[in-house]
Z-matrix of the N, CA and C atoms (Angstrom, degrees):
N
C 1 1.463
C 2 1.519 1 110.06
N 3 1.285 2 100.11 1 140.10
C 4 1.795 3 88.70 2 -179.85
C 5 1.649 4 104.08 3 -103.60
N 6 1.346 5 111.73 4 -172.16
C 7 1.770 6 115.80 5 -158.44
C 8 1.513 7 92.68 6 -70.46
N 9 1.020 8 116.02 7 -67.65
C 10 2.096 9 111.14 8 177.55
C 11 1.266 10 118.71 9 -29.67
N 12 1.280 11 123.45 10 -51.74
C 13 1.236 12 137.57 11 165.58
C 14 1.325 13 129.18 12 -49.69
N 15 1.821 14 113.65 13 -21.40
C 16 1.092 15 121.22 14 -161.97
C 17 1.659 16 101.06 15 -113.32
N 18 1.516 17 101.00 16 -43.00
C 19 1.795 18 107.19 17 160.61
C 20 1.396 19 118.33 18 -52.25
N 21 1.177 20 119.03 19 -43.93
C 22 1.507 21 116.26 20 169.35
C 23 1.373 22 133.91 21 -55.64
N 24 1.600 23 101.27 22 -39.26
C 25 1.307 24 105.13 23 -163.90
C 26 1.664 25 129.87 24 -64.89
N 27 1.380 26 118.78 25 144.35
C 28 1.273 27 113.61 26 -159.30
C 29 1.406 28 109.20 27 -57.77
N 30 1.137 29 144.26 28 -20.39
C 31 1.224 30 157.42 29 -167.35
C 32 1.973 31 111.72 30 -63.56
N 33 1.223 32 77.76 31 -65.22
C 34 1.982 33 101.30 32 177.83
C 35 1.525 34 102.34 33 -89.25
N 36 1.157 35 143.28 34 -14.41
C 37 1.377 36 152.94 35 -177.32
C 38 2.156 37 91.44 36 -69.00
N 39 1.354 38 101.61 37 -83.70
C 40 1.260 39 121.33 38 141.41
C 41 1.312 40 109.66 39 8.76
N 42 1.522 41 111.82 40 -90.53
C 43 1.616 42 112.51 41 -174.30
C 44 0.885 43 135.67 42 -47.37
N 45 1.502 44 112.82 43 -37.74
C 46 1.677 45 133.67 44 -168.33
C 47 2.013 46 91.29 45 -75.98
N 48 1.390 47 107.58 46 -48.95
C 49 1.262 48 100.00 47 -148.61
C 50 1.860 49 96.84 48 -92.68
N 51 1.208 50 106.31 49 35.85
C 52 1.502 51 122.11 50 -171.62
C 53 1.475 52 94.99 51 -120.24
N 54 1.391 53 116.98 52 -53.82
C 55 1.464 54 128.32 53 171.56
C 56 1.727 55 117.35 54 -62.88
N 57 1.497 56 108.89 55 -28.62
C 58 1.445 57 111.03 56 178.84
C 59 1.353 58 121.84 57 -86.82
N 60 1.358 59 102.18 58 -39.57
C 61 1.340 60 118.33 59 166.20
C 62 1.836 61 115.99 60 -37.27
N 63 1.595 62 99.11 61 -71.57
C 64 1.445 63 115.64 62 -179.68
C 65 1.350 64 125.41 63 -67.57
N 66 2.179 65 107.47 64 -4.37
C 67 1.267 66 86.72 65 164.65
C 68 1.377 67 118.63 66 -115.89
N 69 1.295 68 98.46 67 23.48
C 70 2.010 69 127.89 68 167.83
C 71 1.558 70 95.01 69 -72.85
N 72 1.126 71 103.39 70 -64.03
C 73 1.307 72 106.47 71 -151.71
C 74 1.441 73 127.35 72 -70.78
N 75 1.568 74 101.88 73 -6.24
C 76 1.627 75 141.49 74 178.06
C 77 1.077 76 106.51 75 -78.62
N 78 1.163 77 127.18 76 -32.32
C 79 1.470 78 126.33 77 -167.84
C 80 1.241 79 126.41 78 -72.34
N 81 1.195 80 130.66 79 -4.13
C 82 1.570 81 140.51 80 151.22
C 83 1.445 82 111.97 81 -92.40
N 84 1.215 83 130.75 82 -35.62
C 85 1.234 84 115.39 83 158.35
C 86 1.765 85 129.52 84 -55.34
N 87 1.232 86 111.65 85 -66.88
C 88 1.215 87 114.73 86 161.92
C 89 1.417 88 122.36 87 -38.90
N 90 1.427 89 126.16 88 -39.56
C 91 1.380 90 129.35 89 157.30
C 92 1.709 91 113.47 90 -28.28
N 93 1.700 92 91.50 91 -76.34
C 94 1.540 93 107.37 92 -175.98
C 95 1.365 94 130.07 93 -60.86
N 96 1.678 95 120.86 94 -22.06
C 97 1.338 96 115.66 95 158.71
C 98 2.013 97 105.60 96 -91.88
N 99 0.935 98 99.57 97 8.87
C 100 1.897 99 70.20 98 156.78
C 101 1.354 100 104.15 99 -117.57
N 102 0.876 101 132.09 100 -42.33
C 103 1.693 102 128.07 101 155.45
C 104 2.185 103 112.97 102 -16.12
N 105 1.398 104 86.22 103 -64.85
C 106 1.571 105 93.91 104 167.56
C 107 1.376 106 127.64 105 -47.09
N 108 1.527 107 99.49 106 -59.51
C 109 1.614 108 110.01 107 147.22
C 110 1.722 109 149.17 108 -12.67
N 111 1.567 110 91.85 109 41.81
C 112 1.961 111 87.28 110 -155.86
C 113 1.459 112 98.16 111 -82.25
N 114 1.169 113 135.65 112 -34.53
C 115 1.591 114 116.08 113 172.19
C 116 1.458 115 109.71 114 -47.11
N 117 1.270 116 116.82 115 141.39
C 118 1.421 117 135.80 116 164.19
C 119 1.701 118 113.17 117 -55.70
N 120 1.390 119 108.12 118 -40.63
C 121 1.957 120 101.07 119 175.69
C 122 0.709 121 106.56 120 -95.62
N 123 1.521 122 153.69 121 -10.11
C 124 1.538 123 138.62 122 153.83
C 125 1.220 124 121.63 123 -65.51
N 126 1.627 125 120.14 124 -47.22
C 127 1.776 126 121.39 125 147.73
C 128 1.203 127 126.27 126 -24.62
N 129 1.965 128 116.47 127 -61.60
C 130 1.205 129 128.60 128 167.69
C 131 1.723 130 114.30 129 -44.67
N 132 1.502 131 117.20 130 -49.20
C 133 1.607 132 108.68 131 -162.22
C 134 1.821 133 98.12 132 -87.84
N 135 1.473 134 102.90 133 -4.54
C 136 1.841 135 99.19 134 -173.62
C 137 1.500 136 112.60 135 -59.72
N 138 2.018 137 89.18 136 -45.75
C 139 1.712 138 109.43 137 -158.39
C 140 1.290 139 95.32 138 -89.66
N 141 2.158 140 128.47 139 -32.22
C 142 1.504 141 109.67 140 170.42
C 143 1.283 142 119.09 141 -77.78
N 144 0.945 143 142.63 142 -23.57
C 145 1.361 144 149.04 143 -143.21
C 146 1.859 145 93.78 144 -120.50
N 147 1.387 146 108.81 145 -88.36
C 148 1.200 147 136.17 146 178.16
C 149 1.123 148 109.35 147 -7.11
N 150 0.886 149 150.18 148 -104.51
C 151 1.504 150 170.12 149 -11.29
C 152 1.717 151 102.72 150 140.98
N 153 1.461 152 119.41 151 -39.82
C 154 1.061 153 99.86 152 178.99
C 155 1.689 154 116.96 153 -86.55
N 156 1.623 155 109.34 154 -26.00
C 157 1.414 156 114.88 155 141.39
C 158 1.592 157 136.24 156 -29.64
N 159 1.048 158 104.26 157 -52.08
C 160 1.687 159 119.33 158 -177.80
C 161 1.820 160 109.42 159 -75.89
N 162 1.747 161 94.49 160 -21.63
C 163 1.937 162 90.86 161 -170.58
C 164 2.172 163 89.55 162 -86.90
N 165 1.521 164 98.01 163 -36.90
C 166 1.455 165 86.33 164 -179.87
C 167 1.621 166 120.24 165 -58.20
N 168 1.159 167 102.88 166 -56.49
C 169 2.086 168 108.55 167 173.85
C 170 1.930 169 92.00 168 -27.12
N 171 1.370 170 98.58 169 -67.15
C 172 2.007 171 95.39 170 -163.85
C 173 1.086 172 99.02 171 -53.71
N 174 1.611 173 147.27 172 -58.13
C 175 1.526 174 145.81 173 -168.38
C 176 1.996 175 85.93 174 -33.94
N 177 1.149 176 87.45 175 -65.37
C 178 1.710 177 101.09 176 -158.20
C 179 1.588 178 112.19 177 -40.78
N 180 1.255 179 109.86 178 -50.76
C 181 1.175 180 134.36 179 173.59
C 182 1.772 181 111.37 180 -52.19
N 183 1.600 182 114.04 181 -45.13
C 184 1.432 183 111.19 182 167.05
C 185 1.515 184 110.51 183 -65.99
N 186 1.243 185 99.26 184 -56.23
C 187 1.693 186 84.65 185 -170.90
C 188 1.618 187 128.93 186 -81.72
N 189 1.251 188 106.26 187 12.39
C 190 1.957 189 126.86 188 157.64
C 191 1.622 190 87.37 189 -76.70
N 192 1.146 191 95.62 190 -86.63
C 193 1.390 192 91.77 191 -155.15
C 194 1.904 193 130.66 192 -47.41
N 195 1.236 194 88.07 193 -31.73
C 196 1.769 195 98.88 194 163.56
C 197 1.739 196 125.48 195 -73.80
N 198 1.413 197 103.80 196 5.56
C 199 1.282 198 124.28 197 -177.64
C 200 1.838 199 114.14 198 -80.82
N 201 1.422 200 111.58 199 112.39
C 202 0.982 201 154.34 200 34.23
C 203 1.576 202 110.66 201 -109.33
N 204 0.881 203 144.24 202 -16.41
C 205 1.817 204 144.63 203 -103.42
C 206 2.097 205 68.30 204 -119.46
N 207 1.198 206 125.22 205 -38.84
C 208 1.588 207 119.85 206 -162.92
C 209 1.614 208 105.65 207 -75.19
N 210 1.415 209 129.46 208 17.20
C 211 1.426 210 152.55 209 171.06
C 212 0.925 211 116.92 210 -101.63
N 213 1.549 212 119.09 211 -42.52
C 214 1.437 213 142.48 212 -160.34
C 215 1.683 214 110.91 213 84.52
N 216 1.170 215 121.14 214 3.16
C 217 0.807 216 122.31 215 163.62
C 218 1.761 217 131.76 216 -69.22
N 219 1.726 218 109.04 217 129.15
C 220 1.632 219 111.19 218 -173.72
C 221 1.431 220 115.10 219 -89.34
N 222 1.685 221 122.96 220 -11.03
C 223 1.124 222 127.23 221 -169.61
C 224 1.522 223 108.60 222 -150.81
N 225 1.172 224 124.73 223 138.31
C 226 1.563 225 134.59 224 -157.52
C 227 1.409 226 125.92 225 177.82
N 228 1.369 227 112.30 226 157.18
C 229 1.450 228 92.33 227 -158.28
C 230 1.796 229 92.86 228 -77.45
N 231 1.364 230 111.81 229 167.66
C 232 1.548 231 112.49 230 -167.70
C 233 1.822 232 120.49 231 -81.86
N 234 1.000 233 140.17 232 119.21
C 235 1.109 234 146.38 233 -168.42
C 236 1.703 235 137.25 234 -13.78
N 237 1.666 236 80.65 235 -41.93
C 238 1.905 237 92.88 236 163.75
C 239 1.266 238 114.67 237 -89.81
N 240 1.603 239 129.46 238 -25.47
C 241 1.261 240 113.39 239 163.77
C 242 1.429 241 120.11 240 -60.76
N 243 1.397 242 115.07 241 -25.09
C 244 1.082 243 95.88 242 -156.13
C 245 2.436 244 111.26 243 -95.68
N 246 1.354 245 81.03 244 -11.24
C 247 1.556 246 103.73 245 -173.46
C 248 1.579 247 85.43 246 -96.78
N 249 1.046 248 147.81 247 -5.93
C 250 1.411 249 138.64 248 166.60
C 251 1.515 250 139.16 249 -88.82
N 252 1.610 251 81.95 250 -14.42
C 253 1.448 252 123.44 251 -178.85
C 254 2.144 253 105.64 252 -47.92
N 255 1.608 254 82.69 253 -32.06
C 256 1.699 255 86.18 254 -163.08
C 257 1.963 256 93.83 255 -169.87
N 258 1.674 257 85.45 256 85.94
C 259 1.743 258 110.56 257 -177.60
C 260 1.605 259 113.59 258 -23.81
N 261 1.525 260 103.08 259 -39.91
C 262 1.667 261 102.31 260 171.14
C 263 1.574 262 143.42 261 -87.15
N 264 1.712 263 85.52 262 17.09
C 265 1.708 264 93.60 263 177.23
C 266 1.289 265 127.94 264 -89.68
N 267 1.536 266 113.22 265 -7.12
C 268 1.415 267 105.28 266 144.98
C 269 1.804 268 133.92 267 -47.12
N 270 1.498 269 81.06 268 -50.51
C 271 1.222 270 90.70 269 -171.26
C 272 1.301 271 115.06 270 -78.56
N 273 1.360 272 118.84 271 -28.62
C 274 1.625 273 111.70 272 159.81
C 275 1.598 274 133.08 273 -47.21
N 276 2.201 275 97.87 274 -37.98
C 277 1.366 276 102.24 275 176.06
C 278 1.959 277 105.02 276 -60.18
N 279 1.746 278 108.51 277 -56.73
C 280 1.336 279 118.20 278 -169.35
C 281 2.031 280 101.28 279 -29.41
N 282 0.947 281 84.35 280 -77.44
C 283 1.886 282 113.99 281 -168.38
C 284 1.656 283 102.57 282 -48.23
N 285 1.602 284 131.35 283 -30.79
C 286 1.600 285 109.61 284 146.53
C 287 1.366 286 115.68 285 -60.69
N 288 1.374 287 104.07 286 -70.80
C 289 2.085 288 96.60 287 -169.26
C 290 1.244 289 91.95 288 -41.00
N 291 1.576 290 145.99 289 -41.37
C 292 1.610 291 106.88 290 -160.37
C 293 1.563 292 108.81 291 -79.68
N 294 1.253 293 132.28 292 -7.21
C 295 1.236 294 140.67 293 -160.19
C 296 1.402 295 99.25 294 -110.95
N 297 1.306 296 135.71 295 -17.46
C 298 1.625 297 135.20 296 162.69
C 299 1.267 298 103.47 297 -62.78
N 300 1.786 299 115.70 298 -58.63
C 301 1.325 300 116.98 299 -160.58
C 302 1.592 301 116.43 300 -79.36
N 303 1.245 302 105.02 301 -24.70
C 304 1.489 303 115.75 302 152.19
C 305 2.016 304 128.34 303 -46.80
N 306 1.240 305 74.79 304 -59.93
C 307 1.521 306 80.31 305 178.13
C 308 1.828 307 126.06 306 -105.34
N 309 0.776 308 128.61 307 1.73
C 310 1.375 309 151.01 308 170.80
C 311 1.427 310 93.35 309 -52.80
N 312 1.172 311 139.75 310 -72.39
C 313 1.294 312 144.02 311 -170.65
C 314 1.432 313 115.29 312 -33.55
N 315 1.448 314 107.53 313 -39.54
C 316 1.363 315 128.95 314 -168.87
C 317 1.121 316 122.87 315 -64.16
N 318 1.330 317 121.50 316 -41.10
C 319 1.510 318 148.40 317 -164.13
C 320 1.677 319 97.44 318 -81.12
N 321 1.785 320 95.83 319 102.64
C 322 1.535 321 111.08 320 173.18
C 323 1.146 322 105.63 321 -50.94
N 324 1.793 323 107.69 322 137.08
C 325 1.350 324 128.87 323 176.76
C 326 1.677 325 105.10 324 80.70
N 327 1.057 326 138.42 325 -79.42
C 328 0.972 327 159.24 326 -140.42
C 329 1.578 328 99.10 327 -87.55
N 330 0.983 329 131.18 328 -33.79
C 331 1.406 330 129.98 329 167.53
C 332 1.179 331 111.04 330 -86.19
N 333 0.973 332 110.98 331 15.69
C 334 2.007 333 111.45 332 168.65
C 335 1.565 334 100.10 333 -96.97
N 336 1.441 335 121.83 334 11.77
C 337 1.097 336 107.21 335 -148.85
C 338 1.943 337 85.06 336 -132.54
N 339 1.522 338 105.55 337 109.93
C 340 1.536 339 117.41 338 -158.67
C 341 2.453 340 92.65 339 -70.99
N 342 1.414 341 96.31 340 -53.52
C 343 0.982 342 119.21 341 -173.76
C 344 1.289 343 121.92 342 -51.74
N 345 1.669 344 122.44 343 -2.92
C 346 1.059 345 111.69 344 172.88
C 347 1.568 346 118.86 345 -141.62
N 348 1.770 347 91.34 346 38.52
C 349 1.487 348 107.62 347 -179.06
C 350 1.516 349 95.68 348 -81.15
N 351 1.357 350 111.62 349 -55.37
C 352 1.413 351 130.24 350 -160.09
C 353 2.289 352 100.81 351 -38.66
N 354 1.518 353 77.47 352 -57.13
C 355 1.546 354 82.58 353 -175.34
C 356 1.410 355 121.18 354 -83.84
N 357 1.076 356 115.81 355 -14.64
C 358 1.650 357 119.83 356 158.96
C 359 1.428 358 110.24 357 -52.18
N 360 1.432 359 126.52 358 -54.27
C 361 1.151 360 131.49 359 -175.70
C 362 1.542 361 116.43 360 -64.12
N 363 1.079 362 116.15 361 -55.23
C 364 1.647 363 126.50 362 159.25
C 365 1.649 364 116.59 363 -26.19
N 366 1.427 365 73.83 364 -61.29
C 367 1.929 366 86.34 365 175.84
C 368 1.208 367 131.71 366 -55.08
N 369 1.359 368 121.10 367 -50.98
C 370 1.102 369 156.34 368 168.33
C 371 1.786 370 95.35 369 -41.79
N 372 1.299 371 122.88 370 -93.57
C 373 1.716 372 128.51 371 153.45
C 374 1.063 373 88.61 372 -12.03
N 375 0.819 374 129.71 373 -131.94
C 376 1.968 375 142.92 374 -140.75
C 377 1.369 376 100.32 375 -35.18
N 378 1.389 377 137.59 376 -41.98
C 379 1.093 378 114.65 377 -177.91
C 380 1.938 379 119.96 378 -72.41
N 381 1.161 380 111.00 379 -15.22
C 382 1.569 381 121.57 380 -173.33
C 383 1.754 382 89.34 381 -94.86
N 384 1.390 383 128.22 382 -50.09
C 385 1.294 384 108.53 383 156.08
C 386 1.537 385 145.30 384 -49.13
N 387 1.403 386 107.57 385 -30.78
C 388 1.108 387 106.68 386 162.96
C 389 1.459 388 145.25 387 -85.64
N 390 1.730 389 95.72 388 1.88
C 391 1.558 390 110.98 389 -176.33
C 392 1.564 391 102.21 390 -81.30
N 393 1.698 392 107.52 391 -30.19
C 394 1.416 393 110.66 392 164.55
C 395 1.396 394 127.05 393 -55.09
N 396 1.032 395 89.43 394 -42.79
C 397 2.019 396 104.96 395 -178.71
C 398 1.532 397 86.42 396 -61.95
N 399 1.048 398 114.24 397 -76.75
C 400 1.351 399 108.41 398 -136.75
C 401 2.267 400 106.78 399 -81.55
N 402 1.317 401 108.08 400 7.72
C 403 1.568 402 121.34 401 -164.37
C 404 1.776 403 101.15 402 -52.68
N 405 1.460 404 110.42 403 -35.43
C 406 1.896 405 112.27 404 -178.24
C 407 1.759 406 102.29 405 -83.85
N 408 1.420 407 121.92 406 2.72
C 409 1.340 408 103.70 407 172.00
C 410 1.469 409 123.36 408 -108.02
N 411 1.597 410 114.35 409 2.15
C 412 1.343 411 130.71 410 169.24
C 413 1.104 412 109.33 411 103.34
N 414 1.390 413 126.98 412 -112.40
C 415 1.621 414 138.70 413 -162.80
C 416 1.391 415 106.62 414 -106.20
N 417 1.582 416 112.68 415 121.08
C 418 1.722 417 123.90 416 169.24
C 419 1.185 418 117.76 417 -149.64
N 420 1.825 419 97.47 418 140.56
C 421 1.644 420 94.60 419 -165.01
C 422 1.276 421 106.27 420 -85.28
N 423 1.324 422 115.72 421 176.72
C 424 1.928 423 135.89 422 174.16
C 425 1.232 424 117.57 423 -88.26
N 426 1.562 425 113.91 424 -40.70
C 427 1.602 426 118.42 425 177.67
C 428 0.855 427 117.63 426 -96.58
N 429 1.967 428 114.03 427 144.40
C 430 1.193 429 133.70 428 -136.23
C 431 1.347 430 83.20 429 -133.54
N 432 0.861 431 131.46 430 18.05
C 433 1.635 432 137.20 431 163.61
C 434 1.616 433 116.93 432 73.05
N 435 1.529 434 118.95 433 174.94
C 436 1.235 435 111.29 434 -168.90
C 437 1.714 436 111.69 435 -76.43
N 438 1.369 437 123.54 436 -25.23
C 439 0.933 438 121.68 437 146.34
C 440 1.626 439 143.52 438 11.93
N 441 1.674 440 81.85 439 -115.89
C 442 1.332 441 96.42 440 144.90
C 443 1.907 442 132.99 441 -64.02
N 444 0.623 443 103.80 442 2.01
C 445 2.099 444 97.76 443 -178.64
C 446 1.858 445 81.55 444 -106.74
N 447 1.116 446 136.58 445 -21.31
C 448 1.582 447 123.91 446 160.10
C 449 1.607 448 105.02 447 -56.54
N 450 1.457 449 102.33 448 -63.66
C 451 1.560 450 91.58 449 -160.22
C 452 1.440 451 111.85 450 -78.28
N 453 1.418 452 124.12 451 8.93
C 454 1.429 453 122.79 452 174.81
C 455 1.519 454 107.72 453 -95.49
N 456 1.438 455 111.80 454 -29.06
C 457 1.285 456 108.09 455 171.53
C 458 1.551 457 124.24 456 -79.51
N 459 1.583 458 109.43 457 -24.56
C 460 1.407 459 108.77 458 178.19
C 461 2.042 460 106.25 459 -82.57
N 462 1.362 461 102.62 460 -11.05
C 463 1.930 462 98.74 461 -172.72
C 464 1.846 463 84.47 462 -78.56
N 465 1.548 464 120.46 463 -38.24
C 466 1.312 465 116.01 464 -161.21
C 467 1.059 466 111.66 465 -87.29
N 468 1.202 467 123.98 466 17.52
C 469 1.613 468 109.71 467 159.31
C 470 1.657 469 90.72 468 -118.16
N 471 1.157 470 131.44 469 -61.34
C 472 1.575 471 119.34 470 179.31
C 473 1.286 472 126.49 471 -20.36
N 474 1.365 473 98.05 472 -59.53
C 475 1.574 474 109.80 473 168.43
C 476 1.603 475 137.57 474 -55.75
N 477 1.395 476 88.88 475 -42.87
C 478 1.479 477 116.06 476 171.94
C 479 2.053 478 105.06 477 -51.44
N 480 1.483 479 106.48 478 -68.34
C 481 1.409 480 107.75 479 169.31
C 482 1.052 481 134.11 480 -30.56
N 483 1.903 482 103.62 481 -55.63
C 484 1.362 483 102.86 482 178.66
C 485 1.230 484 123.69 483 -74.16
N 486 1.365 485 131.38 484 -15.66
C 487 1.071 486 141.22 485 161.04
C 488 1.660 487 115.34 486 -41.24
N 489 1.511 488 86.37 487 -55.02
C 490 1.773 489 98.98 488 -166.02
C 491 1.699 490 86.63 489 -57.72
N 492 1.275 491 120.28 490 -65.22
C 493 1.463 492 122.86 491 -162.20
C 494 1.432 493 118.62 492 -34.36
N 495 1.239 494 106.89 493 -70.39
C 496 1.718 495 120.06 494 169.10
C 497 1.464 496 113.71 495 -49.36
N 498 1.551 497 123.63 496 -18.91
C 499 1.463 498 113.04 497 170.04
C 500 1.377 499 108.50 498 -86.97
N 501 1.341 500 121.67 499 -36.70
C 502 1.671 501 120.32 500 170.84
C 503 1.020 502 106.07 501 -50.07
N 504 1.502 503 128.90 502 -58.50
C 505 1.809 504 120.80 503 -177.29
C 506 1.508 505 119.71 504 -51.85
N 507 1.011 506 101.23 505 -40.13
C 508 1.530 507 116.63 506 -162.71
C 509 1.557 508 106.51 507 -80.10
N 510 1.480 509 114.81 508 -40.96
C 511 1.310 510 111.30 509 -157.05
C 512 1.757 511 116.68 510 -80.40
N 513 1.298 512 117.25 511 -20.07
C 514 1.359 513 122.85 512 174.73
C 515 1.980 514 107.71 513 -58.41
N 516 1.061 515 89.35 514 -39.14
C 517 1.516 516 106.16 515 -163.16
C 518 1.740 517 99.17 516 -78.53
N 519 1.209 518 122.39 517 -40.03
C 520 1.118 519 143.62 518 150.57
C 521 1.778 520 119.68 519 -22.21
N 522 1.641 521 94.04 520 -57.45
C 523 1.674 522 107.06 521 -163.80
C 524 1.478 523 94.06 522 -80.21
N 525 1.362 524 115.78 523 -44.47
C 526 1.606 525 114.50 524 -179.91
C 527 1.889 526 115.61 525 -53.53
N 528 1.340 527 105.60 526 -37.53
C 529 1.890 528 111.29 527 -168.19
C 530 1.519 529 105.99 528 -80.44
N 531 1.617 530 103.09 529 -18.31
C 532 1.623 531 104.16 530 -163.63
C 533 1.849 532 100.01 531 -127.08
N 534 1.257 533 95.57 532 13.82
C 535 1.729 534 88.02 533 -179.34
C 536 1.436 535 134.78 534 40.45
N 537 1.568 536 94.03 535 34.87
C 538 1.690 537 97.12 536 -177.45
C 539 1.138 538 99.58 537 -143.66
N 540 1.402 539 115.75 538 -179.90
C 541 1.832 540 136.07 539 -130.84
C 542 1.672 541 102.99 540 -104.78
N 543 1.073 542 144.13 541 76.22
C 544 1.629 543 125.83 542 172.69
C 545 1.383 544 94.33 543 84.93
N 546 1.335 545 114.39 544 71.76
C 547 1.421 546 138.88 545 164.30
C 548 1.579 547 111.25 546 -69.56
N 549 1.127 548 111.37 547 -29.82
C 550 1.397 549 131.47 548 -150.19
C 551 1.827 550 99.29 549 -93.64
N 552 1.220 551 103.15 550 -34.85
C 553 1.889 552 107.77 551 -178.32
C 554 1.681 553 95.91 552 -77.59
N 555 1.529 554 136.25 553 -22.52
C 556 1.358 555 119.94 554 -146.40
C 557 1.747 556 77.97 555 -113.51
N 558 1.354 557 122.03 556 -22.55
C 559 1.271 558 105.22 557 175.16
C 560 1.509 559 134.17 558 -94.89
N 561 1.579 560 113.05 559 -0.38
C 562 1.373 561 125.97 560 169.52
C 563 1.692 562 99.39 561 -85.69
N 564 1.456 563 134.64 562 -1.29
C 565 1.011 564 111.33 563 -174.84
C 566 1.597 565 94.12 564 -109.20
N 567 1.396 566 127.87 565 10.59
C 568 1.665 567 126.54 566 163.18
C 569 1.447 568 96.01 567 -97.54
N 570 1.133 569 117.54 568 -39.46
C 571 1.347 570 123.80 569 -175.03
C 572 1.776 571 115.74 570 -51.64
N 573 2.019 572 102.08 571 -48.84
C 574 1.158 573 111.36 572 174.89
C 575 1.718 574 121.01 573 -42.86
N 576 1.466 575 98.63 574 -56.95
C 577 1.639 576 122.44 575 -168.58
C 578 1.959 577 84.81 576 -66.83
N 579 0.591 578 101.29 577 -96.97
C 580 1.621 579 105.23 578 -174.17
C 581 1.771 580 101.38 579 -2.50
N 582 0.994 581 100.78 580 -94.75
C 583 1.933 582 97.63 581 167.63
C 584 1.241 583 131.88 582 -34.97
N 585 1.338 584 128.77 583 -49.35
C 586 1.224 585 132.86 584 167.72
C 587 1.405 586 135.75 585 -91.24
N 588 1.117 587 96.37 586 19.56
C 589 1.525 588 109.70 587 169.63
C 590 1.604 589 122.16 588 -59.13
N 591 1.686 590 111.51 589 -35.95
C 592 0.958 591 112.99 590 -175.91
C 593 1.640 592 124.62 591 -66.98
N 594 1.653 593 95.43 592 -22.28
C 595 1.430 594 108.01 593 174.54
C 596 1.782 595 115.31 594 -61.65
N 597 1.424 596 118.87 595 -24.50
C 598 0.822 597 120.28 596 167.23
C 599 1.670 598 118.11 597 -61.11
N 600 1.478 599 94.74 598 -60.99
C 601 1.426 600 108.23 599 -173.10
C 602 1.728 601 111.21 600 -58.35
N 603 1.041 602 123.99 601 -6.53
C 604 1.669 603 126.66 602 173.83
C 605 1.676 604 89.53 603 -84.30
N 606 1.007 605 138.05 604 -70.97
C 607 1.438 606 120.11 605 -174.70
C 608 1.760 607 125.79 606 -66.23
N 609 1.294 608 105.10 607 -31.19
C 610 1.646 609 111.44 608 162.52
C 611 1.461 610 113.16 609 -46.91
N 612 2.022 611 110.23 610 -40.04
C 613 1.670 612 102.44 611 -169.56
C 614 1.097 613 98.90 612 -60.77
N 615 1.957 614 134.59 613 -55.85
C 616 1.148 615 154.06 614 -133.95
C 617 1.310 616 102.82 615 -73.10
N 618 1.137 617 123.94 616 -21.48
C 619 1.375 618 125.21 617 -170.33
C 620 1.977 619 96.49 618 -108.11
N 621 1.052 620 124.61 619 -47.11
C 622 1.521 621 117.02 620 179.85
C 623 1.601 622 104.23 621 -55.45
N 624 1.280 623 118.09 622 -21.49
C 625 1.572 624 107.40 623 -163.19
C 626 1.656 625 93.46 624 -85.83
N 627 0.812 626 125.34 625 -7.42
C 628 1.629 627 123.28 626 177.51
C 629 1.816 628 95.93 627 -67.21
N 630 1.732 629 112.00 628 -38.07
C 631 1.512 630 101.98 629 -178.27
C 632 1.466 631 116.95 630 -105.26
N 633 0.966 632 103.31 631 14.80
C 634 1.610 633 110.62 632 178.07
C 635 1.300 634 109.37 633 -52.49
């Protein structure tokens, strides 16, 4: 399958708009427990802890569910065999995304950089998923060459923008229909994944074609 083919497909189409959906639809909730939130360290562990927990589960949740077709792959072993293989690989996938989005920030230079959390985390997943996939075929590399890490970095900031843009428009109008606080920050980050998904899927192909 090639990357067009693979952005399109109903499968991963699906995922993104499974992840966007739910983090639309979050946005009055999340409103109402930090609102609730009047201690200052429960606020603090909602928005550090909280929240960046809850965005990893959805990462997780896209790239399960976009599993296999987000490789390009048409045939594979099936998802619970393969996450069953070893009871704690959920929780291995969970416990990176929360530890990307945790620490990503950190990383001088590069954590100034909002636009390429989203796909770090993605990346990150698929690549610990795919060492599973691919563990009975021996030796496979990670880099997808300079190539591609150009065009993933130029979709992830494009995307990233427009994202931001359409949540600024949207989100004022947002806070008024839904009576809550900065509608507009919880919806550029469904907005983000929705758009930049494909940045994922340029390194997901690169790595399935090793099993093609």
């Amino acid at each position: 399958m090639s990357v067009i083919q693979i952005i399109l497909s109903g499968r991963v189409l699906m995922a993104a708009l499974t992840y966007a959906a739910t983090s639309v639809s979050g946005i009055w909730i999340f409103d109402r427990v930090d609102r609730a939130l009047d201690e200052e360290v429960l606020s603090w562990a909602w928005k550090r802890v909280g929240m960046p927990l809850l965005r990893a589960a959805l990462m997780l949740v896209f790239i399960l569910q976009a599993y296999p077709t987000l490789f390009g792959l048409v045939e594979a072993p099936a998802l619970g065999e393969l996450l069953t293989r070893d009871p704690l690989r959920v929780n291995h996938l969970l416990n990176l995304l929360f530890i990307v989005t945790l620490l990503f920030p950190l990383i001088p230079v590069l954590g100034e950089w909002d636009e390429l959390v989203l796909p770090v985390q993605g990346i990150a997943a698929s690549m610990l998923l795919f060492s599973w996939l691919a563990e009975a075929t021996g030796a496979v590399h990670y880099w997808p060459g300079w190539e591609s890490v150009a065009i993933m970095a130029g979709l992830a900031m494009v995307t990233h923008w427009l994202a931001m843009r359409l949540a600024e428009t949207a989100g004022e109008e947002l806070d008024n229909v839904l009576n809550v606080e900065e509608a507009g920050e919880l919806l550029a980050r469904a907005l983000v994944l929705f758009l930049q998904y494909p940045v994922i899927v340029v390194f997901c192909h690169g790595l399935g074609k090793q099993l093609a």
